[in-house]
C-alpha positions, 0 to 999 in steps of 0.5 A: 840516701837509698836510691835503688827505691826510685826505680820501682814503680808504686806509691811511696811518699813517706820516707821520713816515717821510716827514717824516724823509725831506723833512728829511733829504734835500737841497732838489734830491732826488727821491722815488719811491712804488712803489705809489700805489694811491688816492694818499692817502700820494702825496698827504701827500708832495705836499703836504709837499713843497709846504708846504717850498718844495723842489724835490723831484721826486716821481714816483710809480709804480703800474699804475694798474688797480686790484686785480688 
């Protein structure tokens, strides 16, 4: 179960999504989070993908620049 997550701060309440998502989808799938903001739920799926061994491609997008 990732953990390093928890340490962020943000909003992330919905883990069983992307669970859902890892299991479903096969090993060679590739994930985009539109909207990273401080990382805390790219962070979770980072560590998800990881902790299953996959080879998952994760990119994640977002300006970068913070609120604007």
């Amino acid at each position: 179960m990732p953990k390093h997550f928890s340490n962020i701060y943000g909003y992330f309440d919905f883990d069983d999504i992307y669970n859902l998502a890892v299991n479903r989808f096969p090993k060679n799938a590739s994930f985009i989070e539109i909207g990273v903001w401080l990382g805390k739920s790219a962070c979770y799926m980072a560590e998800l993908l990881k902790e299953k061994g996959s080879d998952n491609k994760f990119y994640c997008l977002d300006h970068f620049m913070g609120e604007i």
